[in-house]
VMD Tcl script that builds the backbone (N, CA, C; Angstrom):
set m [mol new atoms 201]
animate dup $m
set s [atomselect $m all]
$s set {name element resname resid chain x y z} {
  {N N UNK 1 A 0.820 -1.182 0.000}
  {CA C UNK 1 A 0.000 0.000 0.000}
  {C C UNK 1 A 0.862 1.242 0.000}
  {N N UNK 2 A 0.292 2.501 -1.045}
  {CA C UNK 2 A 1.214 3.155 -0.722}
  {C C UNK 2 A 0.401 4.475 0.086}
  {N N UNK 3 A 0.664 5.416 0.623}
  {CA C UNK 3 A 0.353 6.567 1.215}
  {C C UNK 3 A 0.524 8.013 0.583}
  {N N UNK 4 A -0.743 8.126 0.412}
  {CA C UNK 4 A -0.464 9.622 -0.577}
  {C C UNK 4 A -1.565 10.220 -0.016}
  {N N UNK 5 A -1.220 12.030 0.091}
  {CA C UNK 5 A -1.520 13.027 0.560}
  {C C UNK 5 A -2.696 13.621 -0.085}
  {N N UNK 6 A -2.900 13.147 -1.351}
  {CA C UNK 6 A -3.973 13.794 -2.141}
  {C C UNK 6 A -4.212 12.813 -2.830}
  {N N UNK 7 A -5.634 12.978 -3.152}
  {CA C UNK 7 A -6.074 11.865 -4.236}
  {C C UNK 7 A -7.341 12.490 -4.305}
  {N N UNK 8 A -7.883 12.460 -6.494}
  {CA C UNK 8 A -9.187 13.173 -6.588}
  {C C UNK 8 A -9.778 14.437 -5.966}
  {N N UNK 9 A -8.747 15.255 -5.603}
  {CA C UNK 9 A -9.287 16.392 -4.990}
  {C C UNK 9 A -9.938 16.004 -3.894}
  {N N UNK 10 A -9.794 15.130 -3.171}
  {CA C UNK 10 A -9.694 14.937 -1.637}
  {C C UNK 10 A -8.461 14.778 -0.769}
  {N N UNK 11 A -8.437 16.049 0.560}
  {CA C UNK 11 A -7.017 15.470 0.789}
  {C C UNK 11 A -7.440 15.381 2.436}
  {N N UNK 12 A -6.879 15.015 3.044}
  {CA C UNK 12 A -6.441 14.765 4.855}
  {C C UNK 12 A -7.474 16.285 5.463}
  {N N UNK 13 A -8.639 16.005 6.436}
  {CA C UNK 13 A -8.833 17.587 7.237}
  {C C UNK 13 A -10.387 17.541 5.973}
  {N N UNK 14 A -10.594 16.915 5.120}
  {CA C UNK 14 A -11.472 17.793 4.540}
  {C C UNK 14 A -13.083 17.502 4.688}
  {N N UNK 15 A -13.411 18.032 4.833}
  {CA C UNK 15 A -15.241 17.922 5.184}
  {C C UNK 15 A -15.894 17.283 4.342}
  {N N UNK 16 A -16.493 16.056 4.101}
  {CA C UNK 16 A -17.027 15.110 3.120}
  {C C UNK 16 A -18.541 14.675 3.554}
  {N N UNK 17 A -19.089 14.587 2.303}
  {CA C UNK 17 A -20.479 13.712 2.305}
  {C C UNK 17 A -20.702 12.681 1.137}
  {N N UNK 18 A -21.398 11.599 1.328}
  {CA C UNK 18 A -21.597 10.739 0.376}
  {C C UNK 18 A -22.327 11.336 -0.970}
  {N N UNK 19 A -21.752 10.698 -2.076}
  {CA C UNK 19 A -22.479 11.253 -3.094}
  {C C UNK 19 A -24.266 10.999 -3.140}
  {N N UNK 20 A -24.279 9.912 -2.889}
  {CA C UNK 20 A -25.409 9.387 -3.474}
  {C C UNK 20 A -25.951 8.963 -1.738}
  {N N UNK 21 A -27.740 9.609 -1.512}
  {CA C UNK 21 A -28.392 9.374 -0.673}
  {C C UNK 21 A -27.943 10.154 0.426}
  {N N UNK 22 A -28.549 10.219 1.556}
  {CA C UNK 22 A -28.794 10.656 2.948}
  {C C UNK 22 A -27.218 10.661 3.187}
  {N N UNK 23 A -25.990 11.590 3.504}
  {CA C UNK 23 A -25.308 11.275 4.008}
  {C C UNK 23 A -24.621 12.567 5.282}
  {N N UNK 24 A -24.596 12.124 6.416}
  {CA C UNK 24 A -24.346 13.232 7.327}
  {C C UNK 24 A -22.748 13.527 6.889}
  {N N UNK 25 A -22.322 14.755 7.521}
  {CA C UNK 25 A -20.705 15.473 6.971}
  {C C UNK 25 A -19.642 14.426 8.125}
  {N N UNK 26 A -17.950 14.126 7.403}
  {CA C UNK 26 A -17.591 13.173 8.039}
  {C C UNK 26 A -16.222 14.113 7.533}
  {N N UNK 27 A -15.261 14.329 8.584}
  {CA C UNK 27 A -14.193 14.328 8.175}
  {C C UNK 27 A -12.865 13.368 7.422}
  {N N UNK 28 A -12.056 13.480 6.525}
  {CA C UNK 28 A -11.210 12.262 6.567}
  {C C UNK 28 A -9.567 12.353 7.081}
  {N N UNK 29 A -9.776 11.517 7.703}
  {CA C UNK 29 A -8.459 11.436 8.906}
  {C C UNK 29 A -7.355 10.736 7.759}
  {N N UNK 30 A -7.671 9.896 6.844}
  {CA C UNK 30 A -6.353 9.031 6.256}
  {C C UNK 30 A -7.146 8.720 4.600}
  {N N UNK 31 A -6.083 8.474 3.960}
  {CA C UNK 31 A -6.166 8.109 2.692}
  {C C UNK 31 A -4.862 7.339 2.115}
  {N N UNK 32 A -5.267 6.316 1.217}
  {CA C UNK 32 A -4.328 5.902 0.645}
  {C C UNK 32 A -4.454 5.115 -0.538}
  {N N UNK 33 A -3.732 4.440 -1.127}
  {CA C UNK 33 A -3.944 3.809 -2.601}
  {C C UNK 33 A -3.587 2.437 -2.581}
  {N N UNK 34 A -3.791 1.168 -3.309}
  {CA C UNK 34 A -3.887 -0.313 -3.244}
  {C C UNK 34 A -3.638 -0.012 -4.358}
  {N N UNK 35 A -2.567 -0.815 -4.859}
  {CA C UNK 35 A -1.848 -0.859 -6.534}
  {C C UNK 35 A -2.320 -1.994 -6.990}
  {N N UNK 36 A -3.406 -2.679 -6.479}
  {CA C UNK 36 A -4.573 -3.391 -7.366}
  {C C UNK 36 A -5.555 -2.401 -7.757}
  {N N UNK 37 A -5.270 -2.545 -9.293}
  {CA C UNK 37 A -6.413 -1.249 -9.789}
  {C C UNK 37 A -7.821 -1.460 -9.947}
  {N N UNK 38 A -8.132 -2.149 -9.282}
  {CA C UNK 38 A -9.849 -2.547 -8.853}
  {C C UNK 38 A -10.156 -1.808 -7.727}
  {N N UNK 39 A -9.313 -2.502 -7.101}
  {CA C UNK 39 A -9.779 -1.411 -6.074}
  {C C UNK 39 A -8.725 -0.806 -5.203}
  {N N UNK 40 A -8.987 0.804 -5.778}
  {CA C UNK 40 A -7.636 1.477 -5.726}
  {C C UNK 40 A -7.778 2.181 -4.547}
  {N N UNK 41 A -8.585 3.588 -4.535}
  {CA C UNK 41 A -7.769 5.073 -3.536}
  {C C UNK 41 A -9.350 4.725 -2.757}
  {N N UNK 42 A -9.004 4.760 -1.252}
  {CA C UNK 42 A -9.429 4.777 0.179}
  {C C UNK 42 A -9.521 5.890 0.646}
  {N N UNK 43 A -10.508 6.197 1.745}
  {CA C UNK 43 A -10.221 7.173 2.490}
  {C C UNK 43 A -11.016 6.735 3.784}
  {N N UNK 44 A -10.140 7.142 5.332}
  {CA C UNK 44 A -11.061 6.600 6.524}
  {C C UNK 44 A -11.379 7.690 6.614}
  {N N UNK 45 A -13.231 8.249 6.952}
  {CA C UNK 45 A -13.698 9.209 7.342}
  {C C UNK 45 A -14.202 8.713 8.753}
  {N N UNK 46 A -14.112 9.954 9.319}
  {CA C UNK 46 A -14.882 10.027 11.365}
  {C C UNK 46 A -15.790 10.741 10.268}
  {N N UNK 47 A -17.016 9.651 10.829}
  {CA C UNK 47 A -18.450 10.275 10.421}
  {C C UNK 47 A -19.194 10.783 11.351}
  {N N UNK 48 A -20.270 11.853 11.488}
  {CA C UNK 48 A -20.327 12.572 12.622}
  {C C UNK 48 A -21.891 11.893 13.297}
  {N N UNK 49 A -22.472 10.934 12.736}
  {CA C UNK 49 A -23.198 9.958 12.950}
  {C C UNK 49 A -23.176 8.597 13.217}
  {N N UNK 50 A -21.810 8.375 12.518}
  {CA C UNK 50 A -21.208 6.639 12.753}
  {C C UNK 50 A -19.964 6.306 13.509}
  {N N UNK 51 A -19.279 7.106 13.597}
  {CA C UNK 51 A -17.945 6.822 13.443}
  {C C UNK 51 A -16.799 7.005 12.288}
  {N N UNK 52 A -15.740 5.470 12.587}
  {CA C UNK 52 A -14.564 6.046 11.620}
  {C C UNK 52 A -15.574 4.598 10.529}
  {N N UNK 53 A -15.357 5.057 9.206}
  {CA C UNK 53 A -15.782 3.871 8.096}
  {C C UNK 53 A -14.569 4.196 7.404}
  {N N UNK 54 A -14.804 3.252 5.991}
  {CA C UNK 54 A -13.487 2.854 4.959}
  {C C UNK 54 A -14.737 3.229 4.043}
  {N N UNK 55 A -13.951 4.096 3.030}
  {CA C UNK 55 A -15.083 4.862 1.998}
  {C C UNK 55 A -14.102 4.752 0.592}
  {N N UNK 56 A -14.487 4.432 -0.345}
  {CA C UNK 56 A -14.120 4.343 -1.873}
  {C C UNK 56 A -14.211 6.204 -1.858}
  {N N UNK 57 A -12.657 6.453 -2.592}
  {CA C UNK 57 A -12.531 8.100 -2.428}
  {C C UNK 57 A -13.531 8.787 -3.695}
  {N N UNK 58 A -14.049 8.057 -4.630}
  {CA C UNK 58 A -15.023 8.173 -5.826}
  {C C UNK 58 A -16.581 8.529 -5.368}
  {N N UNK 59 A -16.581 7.755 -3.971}
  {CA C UNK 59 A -18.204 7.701 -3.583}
  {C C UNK 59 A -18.373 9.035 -2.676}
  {N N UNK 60 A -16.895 9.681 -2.876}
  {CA C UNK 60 A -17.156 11.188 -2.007}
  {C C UNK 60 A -17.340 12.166 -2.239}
  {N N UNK 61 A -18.264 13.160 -2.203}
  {CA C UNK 61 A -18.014 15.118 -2.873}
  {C C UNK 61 A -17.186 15.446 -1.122}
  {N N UNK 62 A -16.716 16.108 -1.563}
  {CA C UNK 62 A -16.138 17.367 -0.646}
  {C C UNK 62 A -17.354 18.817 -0.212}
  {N N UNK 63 A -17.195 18.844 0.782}
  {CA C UNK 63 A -18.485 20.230 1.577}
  {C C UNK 63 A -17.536 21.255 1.219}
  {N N UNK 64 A -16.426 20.924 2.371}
  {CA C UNK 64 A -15.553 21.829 2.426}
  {C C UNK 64 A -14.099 21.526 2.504}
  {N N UNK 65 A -13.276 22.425 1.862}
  {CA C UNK 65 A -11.580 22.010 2.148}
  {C C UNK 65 A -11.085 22.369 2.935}
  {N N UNK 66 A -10.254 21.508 3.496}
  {CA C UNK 66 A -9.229 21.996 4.593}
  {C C UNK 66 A -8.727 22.665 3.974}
  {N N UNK 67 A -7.745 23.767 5.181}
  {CA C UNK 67 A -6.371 24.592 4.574}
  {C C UNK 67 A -5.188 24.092 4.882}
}
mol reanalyze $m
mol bondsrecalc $m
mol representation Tube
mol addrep $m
């Protein structure tokens, strides 16, 4: 696995919601990439309803960016 700082215009700090359906705002604490290209770029979000989950970085819009 490797560890990278940015991916898709999501990076570390940034305010996220699910694309699709009901999703409360979740910060993401970590991200990283699996060089199996099926299934590639990760991100763990603290969701402010669930907890920490493992989120496909594709299934995310951004609210807001960190600085």
């Amino acid at each position: 696995m490797k560890h990278k700082a940015r991916q898709h215009g999501i990076k570390i700090g940034d305010l996220v919601k699910m694309k699709r359906g009901y999703s409360a705002p979740g910060i993401v604490i970590k991200l990283w990439s699996v060089d199996d290209p099926v299934h590639r770029n990760y991100a763990k979000v603290m969701w402010s309803d669930y907890g920490q989950g493992l989120e496909k970085v594709r299934d995310l819009e951004v609210i807001n960016e960190s600085r």
